[in-house]
C-alpha positions, -999 to 999 in steps of 0.1 A, spaced: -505 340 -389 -502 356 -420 -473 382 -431 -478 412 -456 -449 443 -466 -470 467 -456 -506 470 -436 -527 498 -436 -554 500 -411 -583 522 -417 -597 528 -457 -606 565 -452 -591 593 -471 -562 584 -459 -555 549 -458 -572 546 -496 -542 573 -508 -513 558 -487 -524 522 -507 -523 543 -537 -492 555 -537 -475 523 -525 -489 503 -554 -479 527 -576 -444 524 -562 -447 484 -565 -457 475 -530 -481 452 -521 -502 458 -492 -533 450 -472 -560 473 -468 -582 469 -433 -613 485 -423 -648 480 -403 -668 494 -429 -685 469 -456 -668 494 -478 -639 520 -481 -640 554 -481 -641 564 -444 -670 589 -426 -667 617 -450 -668 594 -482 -691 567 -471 -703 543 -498 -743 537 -500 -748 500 -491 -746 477 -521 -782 468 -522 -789 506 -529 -785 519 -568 -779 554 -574 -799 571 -601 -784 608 -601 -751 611 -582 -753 649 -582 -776 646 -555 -758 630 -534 -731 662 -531 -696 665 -538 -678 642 -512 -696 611 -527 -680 622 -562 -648 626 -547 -650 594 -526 -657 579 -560 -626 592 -578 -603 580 -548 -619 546 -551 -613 545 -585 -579 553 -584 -574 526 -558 -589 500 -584 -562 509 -608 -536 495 -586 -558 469 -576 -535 436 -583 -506 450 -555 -539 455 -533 -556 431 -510 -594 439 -494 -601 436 -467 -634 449 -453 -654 438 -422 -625 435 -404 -619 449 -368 -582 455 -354 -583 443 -317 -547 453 -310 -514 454 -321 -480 452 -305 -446 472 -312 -431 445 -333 -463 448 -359 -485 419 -350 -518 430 -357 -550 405 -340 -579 412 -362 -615 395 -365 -638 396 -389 -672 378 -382 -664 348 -359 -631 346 -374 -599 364 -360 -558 358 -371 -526 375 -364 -511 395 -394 -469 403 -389 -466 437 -412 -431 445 -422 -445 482 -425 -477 496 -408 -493 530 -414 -522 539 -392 -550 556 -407 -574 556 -382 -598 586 -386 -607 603 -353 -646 598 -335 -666 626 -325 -657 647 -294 -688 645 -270 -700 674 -250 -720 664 -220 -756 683 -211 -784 678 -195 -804 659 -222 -780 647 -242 -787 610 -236 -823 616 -252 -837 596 -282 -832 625 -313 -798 641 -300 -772 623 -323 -738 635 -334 -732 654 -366 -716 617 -380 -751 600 -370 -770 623 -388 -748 625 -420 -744 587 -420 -783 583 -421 -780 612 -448 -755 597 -470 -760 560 -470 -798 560 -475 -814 596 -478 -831 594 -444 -846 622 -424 -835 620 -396 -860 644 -381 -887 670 -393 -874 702 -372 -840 702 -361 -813 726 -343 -774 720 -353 -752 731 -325 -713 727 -327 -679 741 -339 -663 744 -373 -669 735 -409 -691 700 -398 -724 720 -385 -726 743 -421 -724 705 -442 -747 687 -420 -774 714 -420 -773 718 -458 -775 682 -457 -809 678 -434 -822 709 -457 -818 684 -486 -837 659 -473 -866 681 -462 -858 685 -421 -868 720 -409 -835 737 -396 -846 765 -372 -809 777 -364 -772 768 -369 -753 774 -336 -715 778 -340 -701 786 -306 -672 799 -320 -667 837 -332 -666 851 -372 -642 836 -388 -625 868 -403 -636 863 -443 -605 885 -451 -578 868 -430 -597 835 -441 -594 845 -480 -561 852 -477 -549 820 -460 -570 801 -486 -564 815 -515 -552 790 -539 -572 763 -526 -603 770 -547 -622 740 -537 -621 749 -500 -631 782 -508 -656 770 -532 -668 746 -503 -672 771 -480 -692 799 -501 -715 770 -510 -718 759 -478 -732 795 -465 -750 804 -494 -768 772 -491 -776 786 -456 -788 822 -469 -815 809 -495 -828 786 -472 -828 816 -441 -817 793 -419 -802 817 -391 -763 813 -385 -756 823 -345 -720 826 -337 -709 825 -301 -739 806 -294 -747 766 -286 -770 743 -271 -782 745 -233 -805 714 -228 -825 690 -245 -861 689 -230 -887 658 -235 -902 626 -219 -892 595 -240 -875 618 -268 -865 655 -273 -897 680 -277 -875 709 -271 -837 727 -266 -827 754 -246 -801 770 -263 -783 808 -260 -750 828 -263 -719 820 -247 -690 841 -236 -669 848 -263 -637 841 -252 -643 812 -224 -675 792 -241 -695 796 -210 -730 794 -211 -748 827 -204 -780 809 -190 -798 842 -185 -804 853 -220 -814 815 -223 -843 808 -256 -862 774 -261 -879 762 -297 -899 736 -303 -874 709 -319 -875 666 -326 -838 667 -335 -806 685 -320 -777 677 -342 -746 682 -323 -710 681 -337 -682 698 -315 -649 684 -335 -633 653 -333 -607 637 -312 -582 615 -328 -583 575 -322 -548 574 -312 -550 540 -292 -532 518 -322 -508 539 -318 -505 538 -284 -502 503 -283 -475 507 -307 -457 525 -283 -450 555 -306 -446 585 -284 -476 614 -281 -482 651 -272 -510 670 -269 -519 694 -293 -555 712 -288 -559 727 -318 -558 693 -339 -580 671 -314 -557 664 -280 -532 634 -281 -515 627 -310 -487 610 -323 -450 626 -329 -441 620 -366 -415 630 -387 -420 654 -420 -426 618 -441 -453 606 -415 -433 580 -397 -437 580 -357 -408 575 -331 -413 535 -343 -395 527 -371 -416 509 -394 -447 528 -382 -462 558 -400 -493 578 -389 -517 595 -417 -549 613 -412 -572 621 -390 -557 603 -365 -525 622 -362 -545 652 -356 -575 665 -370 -573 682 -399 -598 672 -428 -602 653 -456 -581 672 -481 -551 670 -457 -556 631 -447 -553 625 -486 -524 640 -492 -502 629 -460 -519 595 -465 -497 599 -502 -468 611 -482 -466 580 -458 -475 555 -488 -444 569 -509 -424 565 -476 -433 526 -476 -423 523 -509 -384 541 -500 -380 520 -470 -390 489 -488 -365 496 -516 -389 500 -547 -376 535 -549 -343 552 -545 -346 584 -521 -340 610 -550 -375 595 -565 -392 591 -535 -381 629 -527 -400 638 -564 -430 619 -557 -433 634 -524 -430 670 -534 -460 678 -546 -478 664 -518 -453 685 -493 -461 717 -508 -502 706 -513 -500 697 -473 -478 732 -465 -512 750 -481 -538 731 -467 -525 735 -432 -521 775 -435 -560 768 -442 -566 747 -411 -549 773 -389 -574 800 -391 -601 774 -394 -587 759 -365 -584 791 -342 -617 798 -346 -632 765 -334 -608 761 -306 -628 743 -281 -629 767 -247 -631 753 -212 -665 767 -208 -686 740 -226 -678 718 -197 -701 741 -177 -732 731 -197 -729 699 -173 -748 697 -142 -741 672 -114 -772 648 -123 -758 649 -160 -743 615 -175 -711 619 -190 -700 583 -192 -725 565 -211 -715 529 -215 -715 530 -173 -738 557 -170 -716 578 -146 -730 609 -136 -711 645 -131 -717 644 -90 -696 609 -94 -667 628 -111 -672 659 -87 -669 633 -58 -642 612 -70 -619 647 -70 -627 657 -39 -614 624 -26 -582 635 -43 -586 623 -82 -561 643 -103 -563 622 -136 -584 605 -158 -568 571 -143 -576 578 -108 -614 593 -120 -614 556 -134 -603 537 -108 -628 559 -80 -661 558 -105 -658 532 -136 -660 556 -162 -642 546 -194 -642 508 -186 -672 505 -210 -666 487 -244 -659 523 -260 -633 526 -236 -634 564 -228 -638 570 -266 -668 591 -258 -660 606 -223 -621 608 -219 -621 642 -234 -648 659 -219 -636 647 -183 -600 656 -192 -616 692 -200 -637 692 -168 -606 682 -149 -585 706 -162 -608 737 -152 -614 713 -118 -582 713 -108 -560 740 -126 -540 717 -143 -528 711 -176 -534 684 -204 -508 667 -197 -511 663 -162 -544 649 -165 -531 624 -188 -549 599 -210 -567 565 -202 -549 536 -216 -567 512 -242 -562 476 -232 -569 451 -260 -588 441 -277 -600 478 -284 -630 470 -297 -655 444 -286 -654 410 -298 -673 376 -297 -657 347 -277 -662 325 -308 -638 349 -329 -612 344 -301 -619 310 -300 -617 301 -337 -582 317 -340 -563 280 -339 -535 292 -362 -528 318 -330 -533 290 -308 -502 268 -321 -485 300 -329 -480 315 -292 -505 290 -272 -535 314 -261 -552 338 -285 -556 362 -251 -522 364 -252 -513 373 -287 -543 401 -282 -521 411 -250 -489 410 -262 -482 377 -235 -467 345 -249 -489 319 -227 -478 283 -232 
């Protein structure tokens, strides 16, 4: 067991600026994350064997991932690396069980902030399951990391900004886009410049964006999304057509079908909030920003003192914004730790304050016009799988709330779904949606289901190979559980 001032799990936007900040501020830290290297979804690094001749191509969030990296190496010496490593769990005091390979340990943080990005929200339809449907993330990671097509003729169906970058991103690699379906409405270009002006790079982003779009004709179709994905052993074909305006549901009647090999989906994303749920920091829901997430305070610590929350995954919200509260949170470290008295922390924190208060006046209108409606949980039908990992189908679901199911717990309990290894990652929000519009109820009546460590699946050898653990509290289990075992 090893002991560190301050941890930071996750090396996105986020976690990379809160390291920042508090090595700036003279606070050593340790920097966790799965990836091989930092920089999160949006700023993914190419893997190291690759070399990159022309980094224009490769489009603007690979030149700002590489400025944020290289402001983390200037404060390199207060900062230690540590990629290829998973967090299994973590318990209220700060004890964070990690593996890396077919190692594992126990870190005690004196400080934590949580920086965990958010996974993509999955919309159930029939089809879905198909070889050459894959998330926005999926595509863009193939994209990014090594300039693969991912398909010759595609269809991009989804929500917000993320369709508009990933289909300028397949047109750069040579797929076919036939259509861009956003199944939300206009988004009001006045209202939107308004609200935005100021923040010249998201306006910048978003006229490229378009443009990019318009010289390519690729057709943008508002109140519209995917219906079905048709094919034997992998997607010929989608159904796709308009959808009510103000519900999201399907219209199956004015119905259209093209000839595709890829249907890039990306309906938002849903924060990973179960660190900080095993944390025991308190949660709401909040729709417009993903569902559950943590209740912070103004300097991004939660109802845990000692914990802070930065990111994605304290609601959804973009990169731009997980920078700059990832800063906030960093220079909060730094105060609590006493490397700066509060009149300096309040300096260095006011320019990120009034950044953040224009950013978010951004993400509202953004945010109200991506709103996921109850309506896309109609594109389900009851042969449809909606829980992969133990390929639960919607009759299942249907059956277990007749029998009197009125959360996700009990939908668990009468069917199995979300005791996979993603652990309802990919279904919990869909069913919570279904249920919802099931059974008249609200968010928080439906609840959440609860991650049980480890979070993310393990080797036995990791566990077994944690003998520091072992003399420590008796039984690495226990230290993943939170249980002292002798």
């Amino acid at each position: 067991m090893t002991r560190s001032p301050l941890v930071i799990i996750g090396g996105g936007p986020a976690g990379m600026a809160a390291a920042i900040e508090a090595a700036r501020a003279g606070l050593s830290c340790a920097l966790i994350d799965e990836a091989p290297g930092f920089g999160g979804q949006i700023y993914r690094q190419i893997p190291e064997a690759f070399s990159v001749r022309d980094a224009s191509a490769l489009g603007k969030d690979y030149r700002r991932g590489e400025a944020l990296r290289a402001e983390l190496r200037e404060h390199s010496e207060r900062v230690t690396i540590l990629p290829h490593t998973t967090v299994l769990g973590l318990s209220p005091d700060r004890e964070i069980v990690w593996a890396r390979e077919e190692t594992a340990g126990v870190i005690r943080a004196d400080q934590l902030i949580l920086a965990t990005g958010a996974h993509e929200r999955s919309v159930p339809f029939p089809g879905w399951t198909l070889p050459g449907v894959m998330t926005a993330g999926g595509a863009q990671r193939l994209i990014k990391t090594m300039q693969v097509r991912p398909g010759r003729r595609a269809v991009v169906a989804g929500t917000g900004p993320l369709p508009l970058v990933v289909a300028n991103q397949l047109r750069t690699v040579g797929t076919e886009v036939v259509a861009v379906l956003e199944a939300g409405r206009h988004p009001w270009w006045p209202r939107f410049l308004v609200r935005a002006w100021g923040e010249w790079s998201i306006l910048k982003d978003a006229f490229d964006y378009w443009l990019g779009l318009r010289r390519a004709r690729i057709p943008l179709r508002f109140n519209h999304t995917v219906f079905e994905a048709r094919g034997n052993s992998s997607v010929e074909a989608v159904t796709y057509g308009p959808i009510d305006p103000a519900t999201w549901s399907p219209i199956r009647e004015r119905a259209q079908q093209v000839e595709v090999d890829l249907v890039v989906v990306g309906f938002g994303l849903v924060p990973n909030v179960e660190l900080t749920q095993l944390a025991g920091c308190d949660h709401r829901y909040v729709h417009e920003v993903g569902g559950w997430v943590p209740v912070r305070t103004p300097q991004m610590e939660t109802t845990v003192p000692g914990v802070f929350a930065a990111g994605d995954g304290a609601g959804v919200r973009g990169a731009l914004v997980a920078i700059t509260e990832g800063r906030i949170a960093g220079i909060t470290a730094a105060e609590q730790a006493s490397l700066l008295v509060p009149s300096e922390a309040d300096r260095s924190r006011a320019v990120s304050i009034r950044r953040l208060e224009s950013l978010l006046r951004v993400r509202a209108v953004l945010d109200e016009m991506s709103r996921i409606r109850p309506g896309l949980s109609e594109l389900a039908t009851p042969e449809t799988i909606v829980c992969r990992c133990e390929e639960v189908v919607l009759a299942e679901v249907q059956a277990a709330i007749e029998e009197g199911a009125r959360d996700l717990q009990a939908v668990k309990l009468f069917t199995r779904l979300g005791m996979g290894p993603c652990q309802g990652r990919n279904c919990a929000s869909a069913i919570g949606s279904y249920l919802c519009r099931a059974t008249g109820q609200t968010p928080e009546q439906v609840g959440r289901i609860n991650p049980r460590p480890p979070v993310k699946p393990v080797t036995l050898g990791a566990l077994a190979g944690m003998t520091d653990v072992v003399e420590a509290v008796g039984d690495p289990l226990g230290a993943i559980s939170g249980e002292v075992v002798p």
